[in-house]
PQR file with spaces between the fields and no chain letter, atoms N, CA, C, O and H, PARSE charges and radii, in Angstrom:
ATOM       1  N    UNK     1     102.706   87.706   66.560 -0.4000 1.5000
ATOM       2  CA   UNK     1     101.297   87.416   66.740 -0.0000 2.0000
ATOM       3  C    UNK     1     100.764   88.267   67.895  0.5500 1.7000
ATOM       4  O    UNK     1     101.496   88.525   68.851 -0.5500 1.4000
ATOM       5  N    UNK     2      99.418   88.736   67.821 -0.4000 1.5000
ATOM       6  CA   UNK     2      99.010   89.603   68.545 -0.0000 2.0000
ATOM       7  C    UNK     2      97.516   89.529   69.087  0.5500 1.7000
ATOM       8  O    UNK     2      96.613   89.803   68.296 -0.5500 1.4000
ATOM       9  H    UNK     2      98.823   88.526   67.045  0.4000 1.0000
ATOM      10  N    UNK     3      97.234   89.201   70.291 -0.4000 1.5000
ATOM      11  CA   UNK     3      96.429   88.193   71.067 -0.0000 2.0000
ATOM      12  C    UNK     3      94.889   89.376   71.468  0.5500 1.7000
ATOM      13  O    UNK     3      95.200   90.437   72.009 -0.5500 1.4000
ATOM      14  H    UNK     3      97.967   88.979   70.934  0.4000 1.0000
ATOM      15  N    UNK     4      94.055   89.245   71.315 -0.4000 1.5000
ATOM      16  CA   UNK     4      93.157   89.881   71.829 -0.0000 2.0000
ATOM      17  C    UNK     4      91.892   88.865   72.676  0.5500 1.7000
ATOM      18  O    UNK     4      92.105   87.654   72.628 -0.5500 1.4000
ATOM      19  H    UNK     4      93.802   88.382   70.876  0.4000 1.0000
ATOM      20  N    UNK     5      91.014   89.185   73.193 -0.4000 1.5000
ATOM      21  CA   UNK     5      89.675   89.171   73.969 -0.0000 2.0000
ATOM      22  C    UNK     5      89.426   87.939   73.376  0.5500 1.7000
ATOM      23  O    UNK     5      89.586   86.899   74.015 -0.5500 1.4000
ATOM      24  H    UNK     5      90.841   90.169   73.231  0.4000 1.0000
ATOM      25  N    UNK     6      89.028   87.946   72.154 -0.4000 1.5000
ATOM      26  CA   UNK     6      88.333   86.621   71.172 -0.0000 2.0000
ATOM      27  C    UNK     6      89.125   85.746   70.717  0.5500 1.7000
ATOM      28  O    UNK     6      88.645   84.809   70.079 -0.5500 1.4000
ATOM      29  H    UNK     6      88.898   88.791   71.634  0.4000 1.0000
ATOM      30  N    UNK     7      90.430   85.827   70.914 -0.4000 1.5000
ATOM      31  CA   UNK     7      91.200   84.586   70.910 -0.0000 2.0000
ATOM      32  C    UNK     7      91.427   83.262   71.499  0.5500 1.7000
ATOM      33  O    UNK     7      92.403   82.512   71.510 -0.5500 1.4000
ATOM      34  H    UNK     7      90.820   86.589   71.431  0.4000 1.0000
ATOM      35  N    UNK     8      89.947   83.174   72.107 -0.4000 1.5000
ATOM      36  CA   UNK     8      89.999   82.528   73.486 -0.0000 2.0000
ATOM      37  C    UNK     8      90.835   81.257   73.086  0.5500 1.7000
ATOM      38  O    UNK     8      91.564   81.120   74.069 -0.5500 1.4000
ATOM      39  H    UNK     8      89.154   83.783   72.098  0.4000 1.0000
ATOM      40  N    UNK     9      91.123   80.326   72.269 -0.4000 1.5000
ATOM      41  CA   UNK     9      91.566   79.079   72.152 -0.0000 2.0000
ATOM      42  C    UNK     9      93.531   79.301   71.974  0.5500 1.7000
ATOM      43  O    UNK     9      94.375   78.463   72.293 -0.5500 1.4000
ATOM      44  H    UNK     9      90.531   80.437   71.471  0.4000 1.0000
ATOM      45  N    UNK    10      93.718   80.340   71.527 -0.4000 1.5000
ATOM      46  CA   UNK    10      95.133   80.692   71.466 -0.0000 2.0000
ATOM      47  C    UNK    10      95.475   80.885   72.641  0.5500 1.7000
ATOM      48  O    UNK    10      96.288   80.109   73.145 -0.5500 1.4000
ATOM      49  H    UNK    10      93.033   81.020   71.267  0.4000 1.0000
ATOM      50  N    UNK    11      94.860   82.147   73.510 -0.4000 1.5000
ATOM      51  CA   UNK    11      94.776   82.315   75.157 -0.0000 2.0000
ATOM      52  C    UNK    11      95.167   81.279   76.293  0.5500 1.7000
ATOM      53  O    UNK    11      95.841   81.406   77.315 -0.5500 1.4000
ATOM      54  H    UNK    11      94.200   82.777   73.100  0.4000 1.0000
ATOM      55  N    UNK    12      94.459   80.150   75.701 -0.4000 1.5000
ATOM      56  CA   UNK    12      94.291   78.865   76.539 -0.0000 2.0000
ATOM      57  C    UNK    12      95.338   78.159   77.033  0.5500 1.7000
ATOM      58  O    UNK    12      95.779   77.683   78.079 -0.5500 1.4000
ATOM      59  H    UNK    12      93.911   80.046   74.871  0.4000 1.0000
ATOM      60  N    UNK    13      95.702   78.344   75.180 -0.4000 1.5000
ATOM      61  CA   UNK    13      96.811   77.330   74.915 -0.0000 2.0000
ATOM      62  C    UNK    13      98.300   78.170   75.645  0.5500 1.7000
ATOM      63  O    UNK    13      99.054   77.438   76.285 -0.5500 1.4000
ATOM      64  H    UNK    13      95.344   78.730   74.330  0.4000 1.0000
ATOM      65  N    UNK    14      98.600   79.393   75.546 -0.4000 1.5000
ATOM      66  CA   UNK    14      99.518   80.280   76.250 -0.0000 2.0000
ATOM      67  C    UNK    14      99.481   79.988   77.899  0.5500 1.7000
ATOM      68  O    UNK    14     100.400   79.628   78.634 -0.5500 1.4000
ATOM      69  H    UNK    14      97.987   79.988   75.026  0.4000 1.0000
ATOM      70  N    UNK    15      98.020   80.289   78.222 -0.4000 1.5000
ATOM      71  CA   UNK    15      98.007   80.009   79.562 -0.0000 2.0000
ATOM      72  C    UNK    15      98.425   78.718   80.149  0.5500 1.7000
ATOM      73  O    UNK    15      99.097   78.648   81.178 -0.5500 1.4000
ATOM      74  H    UNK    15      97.273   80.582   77.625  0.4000 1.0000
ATOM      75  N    UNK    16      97.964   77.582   79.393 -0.4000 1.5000
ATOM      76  CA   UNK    16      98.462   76.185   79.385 -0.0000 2.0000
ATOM      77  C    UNK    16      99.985   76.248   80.020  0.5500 1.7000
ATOM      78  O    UNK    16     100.501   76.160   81.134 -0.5500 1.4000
ATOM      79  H    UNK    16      97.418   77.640   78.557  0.4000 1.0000
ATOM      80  N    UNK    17     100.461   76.484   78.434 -0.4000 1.5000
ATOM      81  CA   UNK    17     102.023   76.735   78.867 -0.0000 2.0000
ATOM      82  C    UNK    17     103.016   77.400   79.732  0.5500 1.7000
ATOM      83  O    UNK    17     104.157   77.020   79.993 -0.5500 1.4000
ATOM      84  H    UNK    17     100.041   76.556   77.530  0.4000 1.0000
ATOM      85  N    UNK    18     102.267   78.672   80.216 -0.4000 1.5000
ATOM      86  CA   UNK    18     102.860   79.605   81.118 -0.0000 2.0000
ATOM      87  C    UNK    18     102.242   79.077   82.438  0.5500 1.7000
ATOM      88  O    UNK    18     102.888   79.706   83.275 -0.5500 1.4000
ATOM      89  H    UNK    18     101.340   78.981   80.004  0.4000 1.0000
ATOM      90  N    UNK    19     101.652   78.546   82.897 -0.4000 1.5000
ATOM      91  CA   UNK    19     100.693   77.860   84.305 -0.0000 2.0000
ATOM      92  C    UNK    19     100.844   76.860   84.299  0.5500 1.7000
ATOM      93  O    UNK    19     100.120   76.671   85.276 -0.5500 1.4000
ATOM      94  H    UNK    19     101.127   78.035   82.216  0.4000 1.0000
ATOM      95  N    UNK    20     101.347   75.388   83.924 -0.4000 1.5000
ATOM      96  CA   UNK    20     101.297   74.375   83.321 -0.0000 2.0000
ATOM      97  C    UNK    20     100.784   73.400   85.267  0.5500 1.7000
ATOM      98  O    UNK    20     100.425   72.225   85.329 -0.5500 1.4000
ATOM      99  H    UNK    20     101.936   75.542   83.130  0.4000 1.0000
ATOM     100  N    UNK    21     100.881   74.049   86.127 -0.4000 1.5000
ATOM     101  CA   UNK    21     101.127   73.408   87.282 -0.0000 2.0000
ATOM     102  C    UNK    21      99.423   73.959   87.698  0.5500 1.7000
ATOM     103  O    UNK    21      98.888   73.024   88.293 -0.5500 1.4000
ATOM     104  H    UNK    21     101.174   75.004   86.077  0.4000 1.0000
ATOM     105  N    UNK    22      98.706   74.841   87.602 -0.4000 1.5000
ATOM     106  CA   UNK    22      97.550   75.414   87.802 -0.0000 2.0000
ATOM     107  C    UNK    22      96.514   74.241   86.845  0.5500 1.7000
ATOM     108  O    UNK    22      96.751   73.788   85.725 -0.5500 1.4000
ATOM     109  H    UNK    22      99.140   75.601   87.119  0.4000 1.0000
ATOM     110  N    UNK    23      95.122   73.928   87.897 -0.4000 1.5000
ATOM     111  CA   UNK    23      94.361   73.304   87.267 -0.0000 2.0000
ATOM     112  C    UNK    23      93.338   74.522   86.805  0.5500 1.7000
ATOM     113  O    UNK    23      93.235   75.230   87.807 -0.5500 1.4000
ATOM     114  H    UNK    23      94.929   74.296   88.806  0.4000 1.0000
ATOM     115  N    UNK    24      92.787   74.907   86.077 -0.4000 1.5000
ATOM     116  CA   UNK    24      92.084   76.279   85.549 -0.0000 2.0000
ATOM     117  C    UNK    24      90.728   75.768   85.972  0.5500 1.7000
ATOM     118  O    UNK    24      90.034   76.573   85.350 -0.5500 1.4000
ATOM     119  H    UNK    24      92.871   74.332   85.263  0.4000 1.0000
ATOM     120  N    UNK    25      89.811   74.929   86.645 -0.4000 1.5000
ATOM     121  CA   UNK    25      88.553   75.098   87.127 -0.0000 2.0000
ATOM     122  C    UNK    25      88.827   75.818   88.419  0.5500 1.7000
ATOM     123  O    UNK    25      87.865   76.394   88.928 -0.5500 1.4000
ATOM     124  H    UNK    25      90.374   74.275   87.150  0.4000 1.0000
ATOM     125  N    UNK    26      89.923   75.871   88.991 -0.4000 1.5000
ATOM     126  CA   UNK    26      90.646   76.592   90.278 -0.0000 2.0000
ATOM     127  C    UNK    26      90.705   77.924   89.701  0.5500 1.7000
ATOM     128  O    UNK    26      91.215   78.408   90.711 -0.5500 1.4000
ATOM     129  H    UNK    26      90.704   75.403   88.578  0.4000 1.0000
ATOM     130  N    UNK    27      90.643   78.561   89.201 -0.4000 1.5000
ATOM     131  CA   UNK    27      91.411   79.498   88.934 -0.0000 2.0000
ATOM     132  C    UNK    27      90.496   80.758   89.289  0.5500 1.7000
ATOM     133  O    UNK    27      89.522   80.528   88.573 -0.5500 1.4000
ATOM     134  H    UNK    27      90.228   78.168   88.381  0.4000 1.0000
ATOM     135  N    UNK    28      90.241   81.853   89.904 -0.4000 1.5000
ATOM     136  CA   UNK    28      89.755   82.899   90.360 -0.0000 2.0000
ATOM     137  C    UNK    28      89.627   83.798   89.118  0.5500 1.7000
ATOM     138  O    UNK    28      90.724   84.078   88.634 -0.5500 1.4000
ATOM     139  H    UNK    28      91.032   82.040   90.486  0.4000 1.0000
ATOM     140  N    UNK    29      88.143   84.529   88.225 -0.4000 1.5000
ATOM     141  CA   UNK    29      88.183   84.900   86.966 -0.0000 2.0000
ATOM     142  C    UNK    29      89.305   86.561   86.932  0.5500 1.7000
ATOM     143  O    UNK    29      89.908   87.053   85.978 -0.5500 1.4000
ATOM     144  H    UNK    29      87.252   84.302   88.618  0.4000 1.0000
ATOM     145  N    UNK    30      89.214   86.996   88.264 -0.4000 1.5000
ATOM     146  CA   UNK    30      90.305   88.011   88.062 -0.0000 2.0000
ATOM     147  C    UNK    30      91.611   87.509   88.430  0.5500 1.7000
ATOM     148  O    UNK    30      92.498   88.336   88.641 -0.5500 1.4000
ATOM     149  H    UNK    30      88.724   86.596   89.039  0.4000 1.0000
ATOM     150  N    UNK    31      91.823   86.445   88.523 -0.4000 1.5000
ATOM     151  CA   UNK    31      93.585   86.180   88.590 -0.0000 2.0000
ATOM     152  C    UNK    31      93.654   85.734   86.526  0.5500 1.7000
ATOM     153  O    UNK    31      94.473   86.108   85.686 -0.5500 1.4000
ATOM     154  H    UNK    31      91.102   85.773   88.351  0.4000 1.0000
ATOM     155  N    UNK    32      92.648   84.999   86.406 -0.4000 1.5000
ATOM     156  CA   UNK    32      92.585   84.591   85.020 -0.0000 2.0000
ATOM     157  C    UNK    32      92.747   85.904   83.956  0.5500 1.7000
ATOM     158  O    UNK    32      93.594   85.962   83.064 -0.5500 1.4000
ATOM     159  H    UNK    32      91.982   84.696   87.088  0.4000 1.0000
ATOM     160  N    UNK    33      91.651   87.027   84.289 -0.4000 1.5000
ATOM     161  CA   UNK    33      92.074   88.273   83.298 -0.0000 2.0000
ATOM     162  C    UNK    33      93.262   88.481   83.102  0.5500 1.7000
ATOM     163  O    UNK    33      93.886   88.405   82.044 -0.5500 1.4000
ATOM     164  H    UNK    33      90.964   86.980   85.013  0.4000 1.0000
ATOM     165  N    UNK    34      93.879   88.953   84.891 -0.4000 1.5000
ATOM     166  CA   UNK    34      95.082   89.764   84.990 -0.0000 2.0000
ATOM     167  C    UNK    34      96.541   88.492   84.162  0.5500 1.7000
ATOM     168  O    UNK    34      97.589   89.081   83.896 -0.5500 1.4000
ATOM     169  H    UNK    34      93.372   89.015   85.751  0.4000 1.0000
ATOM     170  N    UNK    35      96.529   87.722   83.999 -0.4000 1.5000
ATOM     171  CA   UNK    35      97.379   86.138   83.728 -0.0000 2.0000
ATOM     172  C    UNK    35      97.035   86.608   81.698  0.5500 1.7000
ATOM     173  O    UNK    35      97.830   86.706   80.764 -0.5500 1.4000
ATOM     174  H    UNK    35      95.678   87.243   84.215  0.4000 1.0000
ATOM     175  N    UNK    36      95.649   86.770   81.758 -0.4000 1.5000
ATOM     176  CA   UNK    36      95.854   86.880   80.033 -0.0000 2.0000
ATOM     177  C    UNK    36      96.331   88.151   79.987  0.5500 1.7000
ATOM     178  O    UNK    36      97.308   88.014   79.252 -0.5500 1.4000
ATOM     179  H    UNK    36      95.003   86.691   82.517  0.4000 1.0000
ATOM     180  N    UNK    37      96.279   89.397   80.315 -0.4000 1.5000
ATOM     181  CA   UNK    37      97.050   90.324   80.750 -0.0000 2.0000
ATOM     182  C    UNK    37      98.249   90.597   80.044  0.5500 1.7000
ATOM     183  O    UNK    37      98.740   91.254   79.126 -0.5500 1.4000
ATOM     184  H    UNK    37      95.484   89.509   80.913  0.4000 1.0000
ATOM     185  N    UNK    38      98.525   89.577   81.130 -0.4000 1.5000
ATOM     186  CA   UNK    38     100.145   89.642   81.676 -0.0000 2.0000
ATOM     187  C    UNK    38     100.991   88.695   80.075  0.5500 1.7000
ATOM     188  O    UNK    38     102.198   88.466   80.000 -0.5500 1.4000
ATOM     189  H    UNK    38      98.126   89.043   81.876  0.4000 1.0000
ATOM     190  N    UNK    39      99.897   88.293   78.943 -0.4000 1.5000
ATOM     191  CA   UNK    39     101.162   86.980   78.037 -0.0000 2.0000
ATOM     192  C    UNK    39     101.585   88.049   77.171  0.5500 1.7000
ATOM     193  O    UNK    39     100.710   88.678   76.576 -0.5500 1.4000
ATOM     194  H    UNK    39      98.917   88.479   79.004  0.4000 1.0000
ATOM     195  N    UNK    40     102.498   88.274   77.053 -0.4000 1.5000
ATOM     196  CA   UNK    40     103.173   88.838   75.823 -0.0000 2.0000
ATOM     197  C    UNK    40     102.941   89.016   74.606  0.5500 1.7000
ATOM     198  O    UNK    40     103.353   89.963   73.936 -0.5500 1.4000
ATOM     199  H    UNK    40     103.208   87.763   77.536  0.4000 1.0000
ATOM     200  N    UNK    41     102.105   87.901   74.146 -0.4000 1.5000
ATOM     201  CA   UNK    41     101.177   88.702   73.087 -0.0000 2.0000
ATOM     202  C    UNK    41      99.879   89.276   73.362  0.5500 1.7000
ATOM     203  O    UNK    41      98.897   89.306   72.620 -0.5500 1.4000
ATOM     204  H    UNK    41     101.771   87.132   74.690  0.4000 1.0000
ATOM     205  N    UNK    42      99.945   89.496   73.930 -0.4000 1.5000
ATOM     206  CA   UNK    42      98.369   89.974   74.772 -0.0000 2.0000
ATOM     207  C    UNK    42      98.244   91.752   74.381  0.5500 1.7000
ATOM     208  O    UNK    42      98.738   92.560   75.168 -0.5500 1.4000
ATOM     209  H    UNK    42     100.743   89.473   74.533  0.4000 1.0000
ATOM     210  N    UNK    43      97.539   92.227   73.103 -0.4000 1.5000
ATOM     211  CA   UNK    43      97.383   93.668   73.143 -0.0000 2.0000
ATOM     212  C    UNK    43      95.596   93.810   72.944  0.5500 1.7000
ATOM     213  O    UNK    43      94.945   93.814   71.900 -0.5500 1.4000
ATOM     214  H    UNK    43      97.137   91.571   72.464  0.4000 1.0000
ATOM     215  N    UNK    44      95.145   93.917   74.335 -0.4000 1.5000
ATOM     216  CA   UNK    44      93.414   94.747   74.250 -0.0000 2.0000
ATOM     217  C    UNK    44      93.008   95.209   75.020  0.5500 1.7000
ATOM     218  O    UNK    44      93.760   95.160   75.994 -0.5500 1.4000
ATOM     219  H    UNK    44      95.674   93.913   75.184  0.4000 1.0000
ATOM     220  N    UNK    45      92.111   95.719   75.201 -0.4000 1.5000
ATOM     221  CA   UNK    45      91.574   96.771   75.889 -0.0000 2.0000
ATOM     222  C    UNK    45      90.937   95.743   77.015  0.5500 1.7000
ATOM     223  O    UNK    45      90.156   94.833   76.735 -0.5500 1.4000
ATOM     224  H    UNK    45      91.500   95.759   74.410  0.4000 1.0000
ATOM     225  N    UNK    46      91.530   96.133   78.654 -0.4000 1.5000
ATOM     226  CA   UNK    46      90.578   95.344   79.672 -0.0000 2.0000
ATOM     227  C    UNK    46      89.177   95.457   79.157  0.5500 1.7000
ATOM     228  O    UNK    46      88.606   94.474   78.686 -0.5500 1.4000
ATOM     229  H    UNK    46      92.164   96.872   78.881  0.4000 1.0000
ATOM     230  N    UNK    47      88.598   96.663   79.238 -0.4000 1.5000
ATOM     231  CA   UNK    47      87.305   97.060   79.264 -0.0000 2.0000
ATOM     232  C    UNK    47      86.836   95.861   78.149  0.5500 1.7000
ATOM     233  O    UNK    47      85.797   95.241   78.379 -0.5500 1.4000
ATOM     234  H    UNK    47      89.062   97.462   79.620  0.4000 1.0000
ATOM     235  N    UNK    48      87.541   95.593   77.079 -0.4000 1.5000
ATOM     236  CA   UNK    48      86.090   94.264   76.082 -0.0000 2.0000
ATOM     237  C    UNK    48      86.139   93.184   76.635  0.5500 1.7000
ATOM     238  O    UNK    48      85.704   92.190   76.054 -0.5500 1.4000
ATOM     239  H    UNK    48      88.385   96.097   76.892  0.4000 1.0000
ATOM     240  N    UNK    49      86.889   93.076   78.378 -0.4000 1.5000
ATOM     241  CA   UNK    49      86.778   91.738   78.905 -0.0000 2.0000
ATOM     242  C    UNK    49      85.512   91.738   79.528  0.5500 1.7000
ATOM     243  O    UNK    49      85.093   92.742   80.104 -0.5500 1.4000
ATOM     244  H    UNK    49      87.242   93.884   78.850  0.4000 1.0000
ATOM     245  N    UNK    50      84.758   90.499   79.442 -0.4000 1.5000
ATOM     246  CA   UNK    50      83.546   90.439   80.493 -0.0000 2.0000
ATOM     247  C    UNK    50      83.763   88.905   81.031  0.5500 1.7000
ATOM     248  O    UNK    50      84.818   88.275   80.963 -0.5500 1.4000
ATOM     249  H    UNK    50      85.098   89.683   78.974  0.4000 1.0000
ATOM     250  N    UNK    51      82.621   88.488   81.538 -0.4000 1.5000
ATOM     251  CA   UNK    51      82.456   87.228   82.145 -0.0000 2.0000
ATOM     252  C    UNK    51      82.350   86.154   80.952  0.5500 1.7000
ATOM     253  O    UNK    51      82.902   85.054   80.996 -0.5500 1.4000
ATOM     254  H    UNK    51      81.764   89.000   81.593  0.4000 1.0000
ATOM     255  N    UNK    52      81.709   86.533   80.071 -0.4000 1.5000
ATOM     256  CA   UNK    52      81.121   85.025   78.766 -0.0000 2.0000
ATOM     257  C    UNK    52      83.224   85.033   77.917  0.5500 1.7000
ATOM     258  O    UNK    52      83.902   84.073   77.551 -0.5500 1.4000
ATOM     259  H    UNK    52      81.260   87.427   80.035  0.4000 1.0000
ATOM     260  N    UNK    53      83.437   85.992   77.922 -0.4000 1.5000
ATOM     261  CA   UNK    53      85.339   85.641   77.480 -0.0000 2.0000
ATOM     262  C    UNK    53      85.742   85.040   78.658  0.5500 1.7000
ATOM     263  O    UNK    53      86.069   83.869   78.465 -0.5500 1.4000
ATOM     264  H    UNK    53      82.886   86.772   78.219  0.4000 1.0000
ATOM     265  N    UNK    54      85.830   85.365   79.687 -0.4000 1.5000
ATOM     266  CA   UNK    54      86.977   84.689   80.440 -0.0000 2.0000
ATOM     267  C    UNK    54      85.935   83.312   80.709  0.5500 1.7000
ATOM     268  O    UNK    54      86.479   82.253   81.024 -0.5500 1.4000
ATOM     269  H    UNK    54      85.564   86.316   79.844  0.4000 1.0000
ATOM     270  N    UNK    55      85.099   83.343   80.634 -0.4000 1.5000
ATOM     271  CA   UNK    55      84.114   81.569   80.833 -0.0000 2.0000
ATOM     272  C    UNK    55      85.001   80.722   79.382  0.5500 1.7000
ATOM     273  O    UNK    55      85.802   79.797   79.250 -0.5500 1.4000
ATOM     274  H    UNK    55      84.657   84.203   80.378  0.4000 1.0000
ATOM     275  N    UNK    56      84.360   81.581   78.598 -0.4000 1.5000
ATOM     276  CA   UNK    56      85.342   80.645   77.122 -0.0000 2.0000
ATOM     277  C    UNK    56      86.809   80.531   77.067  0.5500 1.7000
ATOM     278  O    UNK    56      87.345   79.753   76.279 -0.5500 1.4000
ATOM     279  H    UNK    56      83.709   82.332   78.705  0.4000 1.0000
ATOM     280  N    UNK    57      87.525   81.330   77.933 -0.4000 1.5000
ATOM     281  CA   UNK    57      89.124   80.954   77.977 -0.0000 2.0000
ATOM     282  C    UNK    57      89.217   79.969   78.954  0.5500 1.7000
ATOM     283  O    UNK    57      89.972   79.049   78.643 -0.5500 1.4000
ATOM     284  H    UNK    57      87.089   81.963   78.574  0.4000 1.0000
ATOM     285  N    UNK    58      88.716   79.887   79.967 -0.4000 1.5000
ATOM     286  CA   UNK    58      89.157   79.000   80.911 -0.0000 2.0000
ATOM     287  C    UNK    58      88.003   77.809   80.401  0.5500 1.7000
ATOM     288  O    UNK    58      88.199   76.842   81.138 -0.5500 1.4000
ATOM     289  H    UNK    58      88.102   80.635   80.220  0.4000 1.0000
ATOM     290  N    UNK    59      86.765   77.458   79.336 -0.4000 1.5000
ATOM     291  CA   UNK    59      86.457   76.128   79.012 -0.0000 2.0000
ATOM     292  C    UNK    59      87.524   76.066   77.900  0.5500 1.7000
ATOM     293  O    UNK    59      87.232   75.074   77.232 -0.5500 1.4000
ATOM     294  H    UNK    59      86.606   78.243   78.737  0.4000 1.0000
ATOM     295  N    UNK    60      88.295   76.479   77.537 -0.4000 1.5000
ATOM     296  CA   UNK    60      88.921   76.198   76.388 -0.0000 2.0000
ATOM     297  C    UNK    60      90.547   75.765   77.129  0.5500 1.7000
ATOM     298  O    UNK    60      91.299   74.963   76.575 -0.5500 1.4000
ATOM     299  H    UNK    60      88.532   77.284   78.080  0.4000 1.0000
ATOM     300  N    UNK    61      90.870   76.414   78.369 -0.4000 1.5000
ATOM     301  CA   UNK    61      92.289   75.739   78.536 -0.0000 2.0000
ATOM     302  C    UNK    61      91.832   74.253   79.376  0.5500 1.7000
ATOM     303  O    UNK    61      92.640   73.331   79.488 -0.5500 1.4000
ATOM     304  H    UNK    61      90.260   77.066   78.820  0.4000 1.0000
ATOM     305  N    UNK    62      90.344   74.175   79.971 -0.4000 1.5000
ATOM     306  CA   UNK    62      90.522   72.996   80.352 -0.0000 2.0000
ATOM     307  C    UNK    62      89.974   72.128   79.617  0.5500 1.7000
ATOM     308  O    UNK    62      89.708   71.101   80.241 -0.5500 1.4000
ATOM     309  H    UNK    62      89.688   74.924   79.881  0.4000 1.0000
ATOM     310  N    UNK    63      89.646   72.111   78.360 -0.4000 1.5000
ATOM     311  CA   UNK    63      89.992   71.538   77.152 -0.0000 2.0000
ATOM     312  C    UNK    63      91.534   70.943   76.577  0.5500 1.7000
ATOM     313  O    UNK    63      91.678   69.821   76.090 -0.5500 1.4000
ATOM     314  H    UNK    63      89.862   72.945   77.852  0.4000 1.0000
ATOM     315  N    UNK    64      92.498   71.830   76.730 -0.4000 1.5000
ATOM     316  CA   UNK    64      93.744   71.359   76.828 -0.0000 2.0000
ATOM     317  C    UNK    64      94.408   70.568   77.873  0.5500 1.7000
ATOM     318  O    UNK    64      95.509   70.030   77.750 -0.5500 1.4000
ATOM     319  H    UNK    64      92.381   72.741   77.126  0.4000 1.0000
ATOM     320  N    UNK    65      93.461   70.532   79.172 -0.4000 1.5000
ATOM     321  CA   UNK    65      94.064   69.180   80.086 -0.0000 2.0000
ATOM     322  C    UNK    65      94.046   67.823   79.236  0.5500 1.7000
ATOM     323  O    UNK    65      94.921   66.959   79.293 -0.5500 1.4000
ATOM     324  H    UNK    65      92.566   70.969   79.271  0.4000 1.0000
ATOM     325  N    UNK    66      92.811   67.784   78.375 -0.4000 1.5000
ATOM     326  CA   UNK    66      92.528   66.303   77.729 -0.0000 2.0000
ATOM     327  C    UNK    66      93.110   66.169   76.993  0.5500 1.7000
ATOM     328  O    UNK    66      93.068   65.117   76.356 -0.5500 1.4000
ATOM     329  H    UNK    66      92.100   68.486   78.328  0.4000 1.0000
């Protein structure tokens, strides 16, 4: 499986699991890029990251607190 920009709810759920100790309203939006980055399925281009994706990855992993 192979993760891009608009995956935000797959993203979440990875980050979930790989951070599990991080509350994500904490989370700084460039530690958050570089973290989706960094998951192993993660293949896209920084540049199609902006602010309204990483807003929808991080409402979507703290969606997975509940």
């Amino acid at each position: 499986m192979s993760l891009s920009w608009t995956d935000t709810l797959d993203i979440a759920i990875e980050l979930y699991e790989a951070h599990p100790e991080v509350d994500p309203r904490q989370v700084r939006f460039t530690d958050l890029m570089q973290w989706t980055m960094d998951l192993p399925e993660f293949n896209d281009d920084p540049k199609r990251c902006g602010e309204k994706i990483l807003e929808a990855i991080q409402a979507a992993w703290i969606d997975e607190l509940d």
